[in-house]
VMD Tcl script that builds the backbone (N, CA, C; Angstrom):
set m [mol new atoms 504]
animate dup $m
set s [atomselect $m all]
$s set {name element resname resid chain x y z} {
  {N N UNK 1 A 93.289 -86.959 -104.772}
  {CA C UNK 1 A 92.665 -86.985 -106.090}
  {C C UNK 1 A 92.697 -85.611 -106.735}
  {N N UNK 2 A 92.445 -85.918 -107.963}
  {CA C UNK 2 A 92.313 -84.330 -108.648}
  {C C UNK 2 A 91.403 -83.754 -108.710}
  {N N UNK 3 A 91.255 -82.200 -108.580}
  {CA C UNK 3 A 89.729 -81.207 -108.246}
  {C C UNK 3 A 89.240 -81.515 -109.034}
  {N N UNK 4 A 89.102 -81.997 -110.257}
  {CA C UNK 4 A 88.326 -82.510 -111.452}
  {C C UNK 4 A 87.275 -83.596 -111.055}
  {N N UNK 5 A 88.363 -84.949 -110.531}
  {CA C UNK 5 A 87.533 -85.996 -110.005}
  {C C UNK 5 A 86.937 -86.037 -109.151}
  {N N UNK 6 A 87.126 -84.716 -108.148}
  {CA C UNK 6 A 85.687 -84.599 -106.986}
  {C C UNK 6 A 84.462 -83.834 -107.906}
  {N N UNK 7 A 84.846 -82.791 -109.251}
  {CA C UNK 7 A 83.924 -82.311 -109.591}
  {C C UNK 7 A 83.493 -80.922 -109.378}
  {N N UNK 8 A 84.575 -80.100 -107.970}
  {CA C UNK 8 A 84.155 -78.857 -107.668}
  {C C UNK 8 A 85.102 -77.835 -107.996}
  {N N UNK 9 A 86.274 -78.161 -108.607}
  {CA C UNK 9 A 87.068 -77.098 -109.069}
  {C C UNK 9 A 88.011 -77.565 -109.933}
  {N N UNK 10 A 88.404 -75.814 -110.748}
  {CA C UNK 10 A 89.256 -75.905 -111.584}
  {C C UNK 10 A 90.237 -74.869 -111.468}
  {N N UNK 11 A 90.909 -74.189 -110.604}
  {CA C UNK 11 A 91.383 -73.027 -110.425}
  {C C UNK 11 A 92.401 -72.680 -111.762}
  {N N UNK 12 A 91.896 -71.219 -112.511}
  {CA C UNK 12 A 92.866 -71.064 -113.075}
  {C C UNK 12 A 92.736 -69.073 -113.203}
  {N N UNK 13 A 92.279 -69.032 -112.028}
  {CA C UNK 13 A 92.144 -67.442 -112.253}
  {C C UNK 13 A 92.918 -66.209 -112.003}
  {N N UNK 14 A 94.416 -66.571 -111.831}
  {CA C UNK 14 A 95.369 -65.594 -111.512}
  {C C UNK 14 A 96.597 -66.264 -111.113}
  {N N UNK 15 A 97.809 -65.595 -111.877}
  {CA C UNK 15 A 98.855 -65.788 -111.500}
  {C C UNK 15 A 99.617 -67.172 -112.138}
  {N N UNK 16 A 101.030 -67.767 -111.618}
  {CA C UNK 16 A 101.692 -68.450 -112.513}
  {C C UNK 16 A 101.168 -70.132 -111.944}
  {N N UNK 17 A 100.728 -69.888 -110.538}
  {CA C UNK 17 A 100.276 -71.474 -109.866}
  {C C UNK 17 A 98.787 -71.882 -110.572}
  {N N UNK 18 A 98.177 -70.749 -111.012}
  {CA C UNK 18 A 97.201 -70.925 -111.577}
  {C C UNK 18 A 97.352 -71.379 -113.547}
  {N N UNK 19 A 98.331 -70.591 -114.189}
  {CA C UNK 19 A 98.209 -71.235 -115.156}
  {C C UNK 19 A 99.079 -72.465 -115.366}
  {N N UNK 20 A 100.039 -72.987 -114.628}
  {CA C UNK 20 A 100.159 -74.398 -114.429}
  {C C UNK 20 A 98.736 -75.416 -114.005}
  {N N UNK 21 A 97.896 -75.135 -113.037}
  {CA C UNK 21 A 96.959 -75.687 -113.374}
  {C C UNK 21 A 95.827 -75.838 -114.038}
  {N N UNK 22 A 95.166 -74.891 -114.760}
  {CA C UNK 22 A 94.863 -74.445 -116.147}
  {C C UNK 22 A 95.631 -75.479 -116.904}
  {N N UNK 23 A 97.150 -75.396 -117.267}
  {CA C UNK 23 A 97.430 -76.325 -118.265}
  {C C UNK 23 A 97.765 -77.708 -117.698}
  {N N UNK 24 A 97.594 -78.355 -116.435}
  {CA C UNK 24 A 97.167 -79.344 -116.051}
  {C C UNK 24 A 96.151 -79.948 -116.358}
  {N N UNK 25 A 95.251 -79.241 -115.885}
  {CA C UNK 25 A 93.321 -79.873 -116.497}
  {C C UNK 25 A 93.452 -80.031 -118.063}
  {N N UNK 26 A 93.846 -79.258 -118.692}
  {CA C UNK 26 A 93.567 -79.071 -120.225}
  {C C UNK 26 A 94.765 -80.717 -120.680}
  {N N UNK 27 A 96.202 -80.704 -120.342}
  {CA C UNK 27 A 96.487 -82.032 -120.121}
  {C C UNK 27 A 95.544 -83.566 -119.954}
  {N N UNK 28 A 95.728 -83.103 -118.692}
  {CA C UNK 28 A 94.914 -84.206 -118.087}
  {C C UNK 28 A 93.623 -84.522 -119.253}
  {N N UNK 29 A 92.538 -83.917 -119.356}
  {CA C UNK 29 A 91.419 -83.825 -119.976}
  {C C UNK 29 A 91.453 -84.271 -121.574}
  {N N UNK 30 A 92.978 -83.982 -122.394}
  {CA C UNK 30 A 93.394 -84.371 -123.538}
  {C C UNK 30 A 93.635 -85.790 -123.520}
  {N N UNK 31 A 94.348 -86.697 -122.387}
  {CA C UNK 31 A 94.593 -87.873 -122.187}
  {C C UNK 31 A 93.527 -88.669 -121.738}
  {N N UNK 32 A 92.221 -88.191 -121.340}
  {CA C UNK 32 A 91.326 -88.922 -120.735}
  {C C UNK 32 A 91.692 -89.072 -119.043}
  {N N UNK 33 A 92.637 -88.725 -118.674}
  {CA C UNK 33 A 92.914 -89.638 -117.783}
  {C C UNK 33 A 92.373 -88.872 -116.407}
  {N N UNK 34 A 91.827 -87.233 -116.211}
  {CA C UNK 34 A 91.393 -86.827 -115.114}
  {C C UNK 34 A 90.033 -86.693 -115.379}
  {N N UNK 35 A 89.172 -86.224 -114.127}
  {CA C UNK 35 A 87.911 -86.160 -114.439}
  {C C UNK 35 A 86.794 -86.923 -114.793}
  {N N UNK 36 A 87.520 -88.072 -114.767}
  {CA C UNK 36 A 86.701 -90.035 -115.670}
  {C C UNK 36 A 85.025 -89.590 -114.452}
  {N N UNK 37 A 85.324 -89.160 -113.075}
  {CA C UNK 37 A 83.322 -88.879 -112.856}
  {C C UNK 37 A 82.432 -88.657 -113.467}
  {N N UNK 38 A 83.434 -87.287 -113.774}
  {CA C UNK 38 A 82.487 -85.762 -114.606}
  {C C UNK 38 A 82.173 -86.074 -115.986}
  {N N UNK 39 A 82.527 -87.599 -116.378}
  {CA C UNK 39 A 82.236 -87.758 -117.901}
  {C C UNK 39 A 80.949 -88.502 -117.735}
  {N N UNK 40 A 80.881 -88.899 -116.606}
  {CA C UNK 40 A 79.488 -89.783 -116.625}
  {C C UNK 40 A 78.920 -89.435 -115.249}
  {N N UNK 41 A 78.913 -88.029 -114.918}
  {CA C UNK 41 A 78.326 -87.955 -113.858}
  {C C UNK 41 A 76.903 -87.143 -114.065}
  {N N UNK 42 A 75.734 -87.830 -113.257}
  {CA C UNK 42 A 74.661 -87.622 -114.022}
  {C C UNK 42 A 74.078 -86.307 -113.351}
  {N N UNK 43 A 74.620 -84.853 -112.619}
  {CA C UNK 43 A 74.244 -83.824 -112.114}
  {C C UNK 43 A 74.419 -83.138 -113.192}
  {N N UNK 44 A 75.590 -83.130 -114.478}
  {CA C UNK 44 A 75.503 -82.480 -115.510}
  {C C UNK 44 A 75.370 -83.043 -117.124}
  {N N UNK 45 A 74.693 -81.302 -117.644}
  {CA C UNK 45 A 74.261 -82.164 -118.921}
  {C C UNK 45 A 75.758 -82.598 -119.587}
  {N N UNK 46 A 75.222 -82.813 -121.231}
  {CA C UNK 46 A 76.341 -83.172 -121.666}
  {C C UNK 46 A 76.939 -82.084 -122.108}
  {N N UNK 47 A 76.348 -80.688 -122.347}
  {CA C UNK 47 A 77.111 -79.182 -122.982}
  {C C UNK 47 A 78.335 -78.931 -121.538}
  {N N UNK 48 A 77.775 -79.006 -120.554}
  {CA C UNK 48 A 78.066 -78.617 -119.427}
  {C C UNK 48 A 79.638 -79.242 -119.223}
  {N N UNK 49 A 79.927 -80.628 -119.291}
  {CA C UNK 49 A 80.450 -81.582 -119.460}
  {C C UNK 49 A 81.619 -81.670 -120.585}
  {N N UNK 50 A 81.086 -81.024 -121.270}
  {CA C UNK 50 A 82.069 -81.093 -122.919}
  {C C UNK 50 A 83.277 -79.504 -122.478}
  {N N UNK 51 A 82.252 -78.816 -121.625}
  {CA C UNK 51 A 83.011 -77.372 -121.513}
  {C C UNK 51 A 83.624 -77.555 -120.681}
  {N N UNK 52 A 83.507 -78.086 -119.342}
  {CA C UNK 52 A 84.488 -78.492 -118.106}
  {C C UNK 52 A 85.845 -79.095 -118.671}
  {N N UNK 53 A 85.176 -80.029 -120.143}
  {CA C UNK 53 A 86.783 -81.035 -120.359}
  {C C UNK 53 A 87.655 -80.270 -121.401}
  {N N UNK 54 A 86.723 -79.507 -122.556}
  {CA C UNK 54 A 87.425 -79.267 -122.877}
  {C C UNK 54 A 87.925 -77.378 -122.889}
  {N N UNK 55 A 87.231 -76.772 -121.790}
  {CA C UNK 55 A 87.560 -75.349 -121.645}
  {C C UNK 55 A 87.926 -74.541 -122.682}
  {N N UNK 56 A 87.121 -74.778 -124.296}
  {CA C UNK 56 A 87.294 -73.533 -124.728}
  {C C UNK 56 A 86.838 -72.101 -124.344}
  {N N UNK 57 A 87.861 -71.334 -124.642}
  {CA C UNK 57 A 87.936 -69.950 -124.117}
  {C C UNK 57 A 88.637 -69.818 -122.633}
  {N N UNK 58 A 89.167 -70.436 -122.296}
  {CA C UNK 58 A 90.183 -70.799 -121.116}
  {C C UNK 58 A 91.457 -69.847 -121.428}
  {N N UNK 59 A 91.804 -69.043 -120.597}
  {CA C UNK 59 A 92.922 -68.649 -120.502}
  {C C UNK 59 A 92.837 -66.917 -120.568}
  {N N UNK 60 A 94.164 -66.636 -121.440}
  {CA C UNK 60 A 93.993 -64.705 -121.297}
  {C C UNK 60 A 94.463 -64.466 -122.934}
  {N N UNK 61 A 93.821 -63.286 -123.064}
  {CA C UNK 61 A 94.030 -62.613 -124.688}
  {C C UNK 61 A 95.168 -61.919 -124.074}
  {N N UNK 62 A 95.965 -62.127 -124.627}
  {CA C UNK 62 A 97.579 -61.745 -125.275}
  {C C UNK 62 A 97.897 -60.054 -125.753}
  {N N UNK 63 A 98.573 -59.684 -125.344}
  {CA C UNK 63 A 98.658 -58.389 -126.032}
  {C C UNK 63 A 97.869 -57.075 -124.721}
  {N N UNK 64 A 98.154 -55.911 -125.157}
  {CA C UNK 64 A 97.905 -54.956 -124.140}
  {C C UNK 64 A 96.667 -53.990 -125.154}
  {N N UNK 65 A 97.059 -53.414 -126.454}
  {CA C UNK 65 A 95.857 -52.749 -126.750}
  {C C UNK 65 A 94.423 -52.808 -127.379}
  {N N UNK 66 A 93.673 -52.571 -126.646}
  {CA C UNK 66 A 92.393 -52.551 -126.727}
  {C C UNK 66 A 91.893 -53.927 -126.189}
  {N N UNK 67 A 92.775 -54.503 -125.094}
  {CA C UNK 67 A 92.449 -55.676 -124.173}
  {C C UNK 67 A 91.931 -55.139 -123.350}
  {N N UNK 68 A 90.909 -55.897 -122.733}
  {CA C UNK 68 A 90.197 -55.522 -121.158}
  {C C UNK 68 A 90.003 -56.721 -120.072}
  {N N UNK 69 A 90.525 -56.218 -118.951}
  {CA C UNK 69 A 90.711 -57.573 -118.225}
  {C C UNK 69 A 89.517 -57.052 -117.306}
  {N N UNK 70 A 88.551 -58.131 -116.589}
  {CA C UNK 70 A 87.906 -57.517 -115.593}
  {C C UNK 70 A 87.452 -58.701 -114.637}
  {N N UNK 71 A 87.304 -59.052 -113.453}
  {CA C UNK 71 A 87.551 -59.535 -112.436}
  {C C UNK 71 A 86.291 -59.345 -111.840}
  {N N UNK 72 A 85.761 -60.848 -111.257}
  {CA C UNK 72 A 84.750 -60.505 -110.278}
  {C C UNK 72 A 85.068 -61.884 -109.104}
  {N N UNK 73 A 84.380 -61.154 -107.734}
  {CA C UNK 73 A 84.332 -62.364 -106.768}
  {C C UNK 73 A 82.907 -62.616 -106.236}
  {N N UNK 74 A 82.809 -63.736 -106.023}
  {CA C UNK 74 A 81.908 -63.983 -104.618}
  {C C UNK 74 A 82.603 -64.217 -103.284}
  {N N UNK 75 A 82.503 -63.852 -102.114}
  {CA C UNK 75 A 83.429 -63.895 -101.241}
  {C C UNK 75 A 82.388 -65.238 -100.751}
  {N N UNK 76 A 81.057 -65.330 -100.514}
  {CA C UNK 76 A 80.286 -66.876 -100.110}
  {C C UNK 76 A 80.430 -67.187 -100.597}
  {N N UNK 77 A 80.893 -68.021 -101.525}
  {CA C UNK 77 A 81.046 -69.295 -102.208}
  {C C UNK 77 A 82.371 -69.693 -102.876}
  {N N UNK 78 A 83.328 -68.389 -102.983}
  {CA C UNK 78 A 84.695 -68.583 -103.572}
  {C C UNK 78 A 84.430 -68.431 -105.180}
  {N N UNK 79 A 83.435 -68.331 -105.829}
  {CA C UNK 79 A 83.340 -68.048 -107.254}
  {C C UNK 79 A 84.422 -66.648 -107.686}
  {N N UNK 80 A 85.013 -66.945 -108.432}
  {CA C UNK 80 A 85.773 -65.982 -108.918}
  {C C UNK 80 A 86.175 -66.078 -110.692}
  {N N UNK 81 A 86.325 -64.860 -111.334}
  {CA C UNK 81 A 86.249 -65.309 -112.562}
  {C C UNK 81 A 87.069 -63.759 -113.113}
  {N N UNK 82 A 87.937 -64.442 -114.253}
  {CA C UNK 82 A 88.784 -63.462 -114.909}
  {C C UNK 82 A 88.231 -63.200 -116.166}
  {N N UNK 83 A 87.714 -61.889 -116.914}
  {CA C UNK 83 A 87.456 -61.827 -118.066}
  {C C UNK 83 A 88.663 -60.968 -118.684}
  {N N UNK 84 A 89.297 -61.743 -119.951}
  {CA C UNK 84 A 90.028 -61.120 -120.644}
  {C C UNK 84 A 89.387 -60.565 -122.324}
  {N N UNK 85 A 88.657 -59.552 -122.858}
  {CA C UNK 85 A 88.367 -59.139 -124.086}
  {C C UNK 85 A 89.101 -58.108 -124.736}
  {N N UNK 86 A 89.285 -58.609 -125.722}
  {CA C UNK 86 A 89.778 -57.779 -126.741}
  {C C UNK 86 A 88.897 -56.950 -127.747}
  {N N UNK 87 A 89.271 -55.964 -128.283}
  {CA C UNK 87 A 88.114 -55.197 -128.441}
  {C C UNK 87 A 88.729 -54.274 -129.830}
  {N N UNK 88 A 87.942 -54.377 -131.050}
  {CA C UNK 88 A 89.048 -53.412 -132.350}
  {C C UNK 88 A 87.201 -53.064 -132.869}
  {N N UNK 89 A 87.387 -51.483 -132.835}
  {CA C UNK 89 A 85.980 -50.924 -133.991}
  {C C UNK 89 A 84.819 -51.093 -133.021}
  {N N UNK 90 A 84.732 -51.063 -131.865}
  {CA C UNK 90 A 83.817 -50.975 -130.761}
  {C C UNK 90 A 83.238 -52.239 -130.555}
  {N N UNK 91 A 84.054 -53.650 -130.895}
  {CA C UNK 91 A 82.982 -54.665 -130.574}
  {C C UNK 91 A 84.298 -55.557 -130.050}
  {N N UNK 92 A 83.797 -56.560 -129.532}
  {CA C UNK 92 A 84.949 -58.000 -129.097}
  {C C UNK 92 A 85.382 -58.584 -130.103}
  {N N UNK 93 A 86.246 -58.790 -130.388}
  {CA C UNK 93 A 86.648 -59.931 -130.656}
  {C C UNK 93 A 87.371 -61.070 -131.058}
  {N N UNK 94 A 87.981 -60.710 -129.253}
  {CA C UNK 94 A 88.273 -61.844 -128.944}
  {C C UNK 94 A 88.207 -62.425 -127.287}
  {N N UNK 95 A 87.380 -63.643 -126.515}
  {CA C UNK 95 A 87.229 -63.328 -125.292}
  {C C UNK 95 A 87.675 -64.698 -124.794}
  {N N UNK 96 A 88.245 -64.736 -123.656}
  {CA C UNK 96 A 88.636 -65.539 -123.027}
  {C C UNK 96 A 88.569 -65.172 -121.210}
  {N N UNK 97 A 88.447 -66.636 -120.689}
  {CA C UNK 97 A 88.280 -66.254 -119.239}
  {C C UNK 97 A 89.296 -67.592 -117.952}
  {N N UNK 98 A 89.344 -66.550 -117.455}
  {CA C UNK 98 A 89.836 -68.105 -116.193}
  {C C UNK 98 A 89.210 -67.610 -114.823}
  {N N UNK 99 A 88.672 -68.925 -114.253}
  {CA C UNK 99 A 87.317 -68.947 -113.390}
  {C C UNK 99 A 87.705 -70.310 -112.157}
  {N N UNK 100 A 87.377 -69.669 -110.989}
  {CA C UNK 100 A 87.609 -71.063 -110.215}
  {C C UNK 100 A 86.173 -71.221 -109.619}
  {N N UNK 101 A 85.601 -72.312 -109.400}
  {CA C UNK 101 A 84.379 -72.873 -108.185}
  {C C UNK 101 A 84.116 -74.147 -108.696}
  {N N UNK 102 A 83.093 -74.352 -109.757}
  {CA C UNK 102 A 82.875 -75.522 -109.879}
  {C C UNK 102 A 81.909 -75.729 -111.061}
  {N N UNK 103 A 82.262 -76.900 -112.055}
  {CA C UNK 103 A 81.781 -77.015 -113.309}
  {C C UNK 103 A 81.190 -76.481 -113.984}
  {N N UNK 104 A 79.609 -76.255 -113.466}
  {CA C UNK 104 A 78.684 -75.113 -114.292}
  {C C UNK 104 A 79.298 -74.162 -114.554}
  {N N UNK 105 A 79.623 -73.229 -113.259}
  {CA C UNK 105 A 80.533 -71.999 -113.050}
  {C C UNK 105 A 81.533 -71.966 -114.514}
  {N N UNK 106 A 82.222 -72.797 -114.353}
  {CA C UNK 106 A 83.779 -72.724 -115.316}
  {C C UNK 106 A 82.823 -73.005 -117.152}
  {N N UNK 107 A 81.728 -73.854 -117.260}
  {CA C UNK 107 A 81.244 -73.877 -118.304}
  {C C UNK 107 A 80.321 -72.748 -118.186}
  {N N UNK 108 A 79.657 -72.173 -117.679}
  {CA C UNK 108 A 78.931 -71.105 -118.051}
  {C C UNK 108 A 80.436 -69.729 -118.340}
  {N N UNK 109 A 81.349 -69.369 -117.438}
  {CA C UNK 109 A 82.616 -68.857 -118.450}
  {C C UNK 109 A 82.613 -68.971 -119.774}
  {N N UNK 110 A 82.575 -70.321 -120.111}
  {CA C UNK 110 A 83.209 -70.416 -121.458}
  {C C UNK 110 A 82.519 -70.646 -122.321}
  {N N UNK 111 A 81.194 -70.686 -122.311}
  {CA C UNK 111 A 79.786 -70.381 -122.376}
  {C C UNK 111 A 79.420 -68.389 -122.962}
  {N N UNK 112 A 80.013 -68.086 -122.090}
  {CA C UNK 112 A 80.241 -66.846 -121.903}
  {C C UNK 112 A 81.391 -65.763 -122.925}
  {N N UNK 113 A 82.324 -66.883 -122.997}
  {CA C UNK 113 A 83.027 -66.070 -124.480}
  {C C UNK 113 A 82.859 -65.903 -125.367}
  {N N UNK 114 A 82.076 -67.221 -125.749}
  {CA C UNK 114 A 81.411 -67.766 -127.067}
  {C C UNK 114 A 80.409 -66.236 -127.408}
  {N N UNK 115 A 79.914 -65.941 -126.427}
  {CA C UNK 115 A 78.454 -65.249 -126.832}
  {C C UNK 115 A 78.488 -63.681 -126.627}
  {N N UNK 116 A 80.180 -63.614 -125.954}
  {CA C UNK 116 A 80.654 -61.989 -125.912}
  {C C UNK 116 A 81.055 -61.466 -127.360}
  {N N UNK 117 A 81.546 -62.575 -128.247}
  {CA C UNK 117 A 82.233 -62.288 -129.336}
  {C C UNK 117 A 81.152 -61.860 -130.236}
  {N N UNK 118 A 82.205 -60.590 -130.816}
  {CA C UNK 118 A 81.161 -59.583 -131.645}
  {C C UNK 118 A 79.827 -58.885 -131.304}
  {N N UNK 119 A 80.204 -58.834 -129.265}
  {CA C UNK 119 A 79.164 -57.574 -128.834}
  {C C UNK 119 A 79.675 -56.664 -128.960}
  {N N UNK 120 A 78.999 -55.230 -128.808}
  {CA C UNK 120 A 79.243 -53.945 -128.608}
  {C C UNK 120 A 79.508 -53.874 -126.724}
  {N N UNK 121 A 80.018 -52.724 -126.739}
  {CA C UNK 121 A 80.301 -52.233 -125.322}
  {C C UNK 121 A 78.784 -52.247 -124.361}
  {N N UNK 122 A 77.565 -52.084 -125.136}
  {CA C UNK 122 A 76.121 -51.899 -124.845}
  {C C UNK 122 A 75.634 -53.464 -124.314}
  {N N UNK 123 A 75.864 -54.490 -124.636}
  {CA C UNK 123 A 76.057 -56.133 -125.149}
  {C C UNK 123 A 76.592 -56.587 -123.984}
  {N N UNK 124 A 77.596 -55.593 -123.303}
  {CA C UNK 124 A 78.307 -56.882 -123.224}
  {C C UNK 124 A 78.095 -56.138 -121.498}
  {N N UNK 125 A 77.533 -54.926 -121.404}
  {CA C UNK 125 A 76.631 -54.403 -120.171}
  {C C UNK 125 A 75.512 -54.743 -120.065}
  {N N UNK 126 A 74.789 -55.144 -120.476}
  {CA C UNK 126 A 73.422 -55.660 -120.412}
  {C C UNK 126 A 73.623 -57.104 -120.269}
  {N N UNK 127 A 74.623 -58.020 -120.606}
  {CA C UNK 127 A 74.321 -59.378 -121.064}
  {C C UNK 127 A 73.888 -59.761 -119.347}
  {N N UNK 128 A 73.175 -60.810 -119.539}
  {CA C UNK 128 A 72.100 -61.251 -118.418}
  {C C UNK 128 A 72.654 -62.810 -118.081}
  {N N UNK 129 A 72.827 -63.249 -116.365}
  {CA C UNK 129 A 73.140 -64.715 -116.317}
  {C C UNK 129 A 72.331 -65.393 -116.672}
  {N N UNK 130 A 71.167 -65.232 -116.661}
  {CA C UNK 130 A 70.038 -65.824 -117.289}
  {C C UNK 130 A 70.048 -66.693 -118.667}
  {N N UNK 131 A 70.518 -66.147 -119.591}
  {CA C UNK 131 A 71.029 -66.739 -120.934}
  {C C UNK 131 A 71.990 -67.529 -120.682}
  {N N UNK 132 A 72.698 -68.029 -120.119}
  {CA C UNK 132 A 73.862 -69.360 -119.706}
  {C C UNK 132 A 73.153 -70.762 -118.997}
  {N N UNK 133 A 72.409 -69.977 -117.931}
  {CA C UNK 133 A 71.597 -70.391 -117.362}
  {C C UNK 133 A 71.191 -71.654 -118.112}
  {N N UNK 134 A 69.754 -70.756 -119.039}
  {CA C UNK 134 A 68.900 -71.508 -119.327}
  {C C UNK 134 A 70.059 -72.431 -120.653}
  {N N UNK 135 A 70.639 -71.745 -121.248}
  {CA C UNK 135 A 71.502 -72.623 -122.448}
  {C C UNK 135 A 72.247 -73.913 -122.010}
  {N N UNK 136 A 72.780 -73.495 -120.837}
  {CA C UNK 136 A 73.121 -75.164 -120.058}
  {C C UNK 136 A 72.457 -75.794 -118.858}
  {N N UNK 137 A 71.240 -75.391 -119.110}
  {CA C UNK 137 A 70.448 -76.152 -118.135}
  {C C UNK 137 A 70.948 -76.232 -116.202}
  {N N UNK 138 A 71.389 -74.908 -115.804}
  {CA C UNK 138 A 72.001 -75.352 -114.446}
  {C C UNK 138 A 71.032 -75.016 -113.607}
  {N N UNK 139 A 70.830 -75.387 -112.567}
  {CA C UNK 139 A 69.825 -75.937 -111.493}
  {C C UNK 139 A 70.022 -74.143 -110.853}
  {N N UNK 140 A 68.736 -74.155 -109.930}
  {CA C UNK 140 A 68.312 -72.548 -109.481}
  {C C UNK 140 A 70.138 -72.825 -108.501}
  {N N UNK 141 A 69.745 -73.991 -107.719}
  {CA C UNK 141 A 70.989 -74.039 -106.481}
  {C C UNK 141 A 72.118 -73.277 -107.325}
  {N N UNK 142 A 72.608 -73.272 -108.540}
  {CA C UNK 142 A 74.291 -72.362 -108.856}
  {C C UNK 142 A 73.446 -70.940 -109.140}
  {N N UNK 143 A 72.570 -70.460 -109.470}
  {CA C UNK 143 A 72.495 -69.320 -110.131}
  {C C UNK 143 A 73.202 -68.171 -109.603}
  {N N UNK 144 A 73.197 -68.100 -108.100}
  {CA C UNK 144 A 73.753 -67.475 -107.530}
  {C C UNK 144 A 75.357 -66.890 -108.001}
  {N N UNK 145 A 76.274 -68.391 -108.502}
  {CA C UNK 145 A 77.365 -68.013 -108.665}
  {C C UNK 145 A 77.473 -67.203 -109.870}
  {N N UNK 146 A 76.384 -67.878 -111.044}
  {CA C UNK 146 A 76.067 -67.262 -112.056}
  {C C UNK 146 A 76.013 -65.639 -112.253}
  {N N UNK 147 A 75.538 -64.988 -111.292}
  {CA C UNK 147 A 75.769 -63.394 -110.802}
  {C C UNK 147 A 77.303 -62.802 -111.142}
  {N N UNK 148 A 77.957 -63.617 -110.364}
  {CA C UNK 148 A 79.480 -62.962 -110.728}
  {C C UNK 148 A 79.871 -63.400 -112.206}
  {N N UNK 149 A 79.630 -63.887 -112.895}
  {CA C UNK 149 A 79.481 -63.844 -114.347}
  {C C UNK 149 A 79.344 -62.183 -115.080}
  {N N UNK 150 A 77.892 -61.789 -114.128}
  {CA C UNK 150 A 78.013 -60.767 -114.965}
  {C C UNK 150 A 77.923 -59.918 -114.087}
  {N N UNK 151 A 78.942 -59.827 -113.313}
  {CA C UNK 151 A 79.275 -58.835 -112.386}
  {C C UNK 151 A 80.656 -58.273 -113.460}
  {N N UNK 152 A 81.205 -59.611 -113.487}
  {CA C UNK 152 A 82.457 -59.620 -114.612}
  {C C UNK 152 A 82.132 -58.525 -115.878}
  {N N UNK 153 A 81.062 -59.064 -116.233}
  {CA C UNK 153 A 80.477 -58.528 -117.455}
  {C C UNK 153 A 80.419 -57.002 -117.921}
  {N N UNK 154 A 79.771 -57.051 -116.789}
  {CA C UNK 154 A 79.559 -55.277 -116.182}
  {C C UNK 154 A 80.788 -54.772 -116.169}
  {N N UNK 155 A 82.065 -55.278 -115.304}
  {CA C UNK 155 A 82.714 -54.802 -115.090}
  {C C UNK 155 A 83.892 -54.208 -115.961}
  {N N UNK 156 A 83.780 -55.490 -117.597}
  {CA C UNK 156 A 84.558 -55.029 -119.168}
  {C C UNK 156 A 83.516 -54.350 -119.461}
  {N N UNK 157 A 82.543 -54.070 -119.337}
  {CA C UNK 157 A 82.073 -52.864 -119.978}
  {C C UNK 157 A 82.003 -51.500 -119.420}
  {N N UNK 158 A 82.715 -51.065 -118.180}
  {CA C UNK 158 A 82.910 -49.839 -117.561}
  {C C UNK 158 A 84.200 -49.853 -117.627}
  {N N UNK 159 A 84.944 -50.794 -118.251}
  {CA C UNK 159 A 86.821 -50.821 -118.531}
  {C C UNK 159 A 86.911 -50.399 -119.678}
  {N N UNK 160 A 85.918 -50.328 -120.653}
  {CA C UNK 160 A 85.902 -50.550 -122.343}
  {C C UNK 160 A 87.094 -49.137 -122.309}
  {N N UNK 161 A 87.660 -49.480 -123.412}
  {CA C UNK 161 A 88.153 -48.257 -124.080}
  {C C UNK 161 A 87.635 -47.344 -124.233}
  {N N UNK 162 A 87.827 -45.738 -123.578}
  {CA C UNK 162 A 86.909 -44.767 -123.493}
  {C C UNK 162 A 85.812 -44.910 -123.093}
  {N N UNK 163 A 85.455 -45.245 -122.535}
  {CA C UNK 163 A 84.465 -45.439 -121.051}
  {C C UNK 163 A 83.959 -44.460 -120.205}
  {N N UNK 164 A 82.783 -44.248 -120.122}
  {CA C UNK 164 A 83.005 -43.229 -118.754}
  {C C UNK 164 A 82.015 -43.745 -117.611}
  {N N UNK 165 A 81.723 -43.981 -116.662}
  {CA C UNK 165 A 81.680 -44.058 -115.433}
  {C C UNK 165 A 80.070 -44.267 -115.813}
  {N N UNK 166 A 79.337 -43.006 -116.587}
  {CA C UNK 166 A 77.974 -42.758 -116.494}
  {C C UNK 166 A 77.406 -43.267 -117.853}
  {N N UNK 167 A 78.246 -44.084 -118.780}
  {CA C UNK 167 A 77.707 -44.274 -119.913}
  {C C UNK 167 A 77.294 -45.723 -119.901}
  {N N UNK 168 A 77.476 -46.863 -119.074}
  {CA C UNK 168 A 77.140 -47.995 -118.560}
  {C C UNK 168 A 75.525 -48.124 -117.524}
}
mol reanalyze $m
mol bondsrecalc $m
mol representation Tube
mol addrep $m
């Protein structure tokens, strides 16, 4: 079956096997035809649900200047997540991510672009898992993965363009 229809993954966080499946799910998910659980499965809401199928902010910003890519793992749980932002006049905007573990995870990502766009470098170091959290309703059991969210977070904002080490 497909990682969709068990519900616990979506791998699309590095490399060319990954964005073939990235544009598998996004396929699949256009036709109806993967994932038919996760449309009526009652562990998630319906925001949660709409972002798994339809992964806006999925993928990588294009182009090399004033892009910032930044990378986080959980090594317990396999959460892993790619942040790609673009950045013109000290703020985002434009953000995209690719994230593997499991639904919340991949919707709190994309959850997560939505609400990077048009931070400052200050914004987007401070931003808290907490705010995804509570906006899609995910149970204490993921919060954990929720961390590498903004481990990520942290981590485009010590990449920012002109950056220094001690200004984060």
């Amino acid at each position: 079956p497909h990682a969709e229809d068990r519900g616990d993954e979506v791998d699309g966080a590095e490399d060319g096997a990954d964005d073939a499946a990235l544009a598998a799910h996004q396929r699949c998910a256009a036709d109806g035809g993967c994932g038919r659980l996760m449309h009526a499965d009652p562990r998630y809401g319906a925001e949660v649900l709409r972002r798994f199928r339809e992964l806006p902010g999925a993928g990588d910003v294009t182009g090399n200047e004033g892009v910032i890519r930044a990378r986080a793992d959980a090594a317990d749980d396999g959460a892993r997540v790619v942040l790609s932002l673009s950045t013109e006049r000290d703020v985002v905007v434009e953000a995209r991510f690719r994230a593997y573990v499991c639904p919340y995870f991949i919707a709190a990502a994309s959850w997560l672009t939505e609400r990077l766009r048009g931070a400052s470098r200050h914004e987007v170091a401070e931003w808290d898992w907490r705010e995804a959290a509570e906006a899609l309703e995910i149970p204490p059991s993921r919060f954990g993965r929720l961390i590498t969210l903004q481990d990520a977070s942290r981590a485009a904002a010590a990449a920012w363009p002109g950056a220094t080490a001690t200004a984060v």
